[in-house]
Structures are given as structure tokens and as C-alpha cells.
C-alpha positions in Angstrom: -26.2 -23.6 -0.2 -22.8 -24.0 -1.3 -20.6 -20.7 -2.8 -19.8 -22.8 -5.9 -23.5 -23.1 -6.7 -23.6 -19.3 -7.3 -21.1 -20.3 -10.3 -22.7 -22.1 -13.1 -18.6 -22.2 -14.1 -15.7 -21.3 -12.4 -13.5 -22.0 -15.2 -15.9 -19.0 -17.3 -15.1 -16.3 -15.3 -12.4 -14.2 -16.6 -13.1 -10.6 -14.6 -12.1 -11.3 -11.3 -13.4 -7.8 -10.2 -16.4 -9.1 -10.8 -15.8 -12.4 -9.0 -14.4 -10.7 -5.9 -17.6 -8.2 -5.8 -20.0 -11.7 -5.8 -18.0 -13.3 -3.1 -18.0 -10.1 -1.6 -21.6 -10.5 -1.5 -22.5 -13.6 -0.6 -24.4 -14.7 2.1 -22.2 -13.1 5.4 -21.7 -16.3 7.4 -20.0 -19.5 5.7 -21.6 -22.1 3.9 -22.1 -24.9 4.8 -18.6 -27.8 5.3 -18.2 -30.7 2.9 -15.2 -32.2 4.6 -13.1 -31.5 2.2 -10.4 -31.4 4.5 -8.6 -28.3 3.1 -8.0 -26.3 6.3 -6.5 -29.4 7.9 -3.5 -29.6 5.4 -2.8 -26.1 5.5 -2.8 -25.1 9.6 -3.8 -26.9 12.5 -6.5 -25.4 14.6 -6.1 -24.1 17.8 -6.3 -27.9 19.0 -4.4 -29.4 15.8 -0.9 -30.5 15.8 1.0 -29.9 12.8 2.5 -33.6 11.3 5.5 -32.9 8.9 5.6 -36.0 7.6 2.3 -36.0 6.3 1.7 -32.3 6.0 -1.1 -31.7 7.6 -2.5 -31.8 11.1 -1.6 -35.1 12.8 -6.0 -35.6 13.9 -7.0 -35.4 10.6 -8.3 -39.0 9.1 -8.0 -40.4 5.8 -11.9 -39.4 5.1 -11.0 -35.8 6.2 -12.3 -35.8 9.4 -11.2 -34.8 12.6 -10.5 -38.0 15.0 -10.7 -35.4 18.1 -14.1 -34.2 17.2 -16.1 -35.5 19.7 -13.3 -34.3 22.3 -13.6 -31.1 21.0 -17.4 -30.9 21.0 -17.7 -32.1 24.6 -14.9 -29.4 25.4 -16.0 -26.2 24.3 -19.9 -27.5 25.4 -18.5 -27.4 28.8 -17.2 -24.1 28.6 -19.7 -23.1 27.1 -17.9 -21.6 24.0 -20.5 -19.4 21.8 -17.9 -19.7 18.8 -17.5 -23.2 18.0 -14.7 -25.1 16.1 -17.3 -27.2 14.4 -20.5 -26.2 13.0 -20.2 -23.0 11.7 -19.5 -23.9 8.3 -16.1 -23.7 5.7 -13.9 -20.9 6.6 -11.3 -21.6 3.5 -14.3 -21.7 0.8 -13.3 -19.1 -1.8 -11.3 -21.3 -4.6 -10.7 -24.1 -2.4 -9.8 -26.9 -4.9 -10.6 -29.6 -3.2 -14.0 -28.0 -2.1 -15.1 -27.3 -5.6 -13.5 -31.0 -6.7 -16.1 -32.4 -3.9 -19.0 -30.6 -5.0 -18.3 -31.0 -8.3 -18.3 -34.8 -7.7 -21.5 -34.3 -5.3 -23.6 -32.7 -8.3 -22.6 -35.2 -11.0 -23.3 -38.0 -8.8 -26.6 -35.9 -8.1 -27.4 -35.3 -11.8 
């Protein structure tokens, strides 16, 4: 379930007190990713590298995903990291543009 699917329209909600006491309230752990690729062209991750030129981290692909994931994967598998970089869903969710521009395009394509 997605945290823009709790929204029938973003662009309706005009008391933000009430906005911040729904996300407030949703589910505790983070929905689900839709590659949006968001976090990766605001701050690298503790494996990114920051590319100037591009602004964003150097890894990330032009279909926002992350060209070290399978590194990273069989890393923290090895140590066997209980926290992991991937798979534990979208930690920049709340108003994320391009995440509610990809769901939006996911649900008309849906409709």
C-alpha cells in the first residue's frame, strides 16, 4: 500500500494539521519503493558517491536504480546486516514529487 493511496487528492488538502496527524499515523514502517529515485539525487547513502556534475549519486542509473545493488545485497548478507539498504521500503515518502508523479502515472495506466 502506497501513502499516496490514503489521499484521494493531495492537491485538496488545505489543513496541513490534519495532513501531518494522517502521516503521523500511518502504517509505522515505510511503504513500499517505487524507484522513484528521489533519495538518490538528494544524498548518497552510506555506499553512494555524490556526482556534482549530475547531482545525484554517481550509482544511480537512468531508470533510478542502483547499479551497485547486487554488491550491496551480497555485502550486508555477509555480515549479516539486520537493517538493510534495500528492501525496507521508501524512506523520503511524505510529498516526494517524483513519488507521487510515479504513482500517479501507475494508477492511470491501471485505470
Amino acid at each position: 500500500m502506497f501513502f499516496y493511496d490514503d489521499f484521494e487528492d493531495l492537491d485538496d488538502i488545505d489543513n496541513f494539521d490534519k495532513l501531518f496527524e494522517k502521516m503521523n499515523n500511518v502504517e509505522e514502517q515505510c511503504p513500499v519503493c517505487v524507484q522513484c529515485g528521489y533519495c538518490c539525487k538528494h544524498t548518497p547513502c552510506y555506499y553512494g558517491k555524490w556526482n556534482e556534475e549530475k547531482n545525484q549519486c554517481e550509482y544511480l542509473t537512468e531508470d533510478n536504480k542502483c547499479s551497485k545493488y547486487n554488491e550491496i545485497v551480497e555485502y550486508e548478507n555477509s555480515i549479516n546486516l539486520k537493517v538493510k539498504m534495500f528492501g525496507s521500503g521508501c524512506c523520503l515518502n511524505y510529498l516526494n514529487p517524483e513519488r507521487i508523479k510515479k504513482i500517479r502515472e501507475f494508477n492511470e495506466k491501471e485505470a
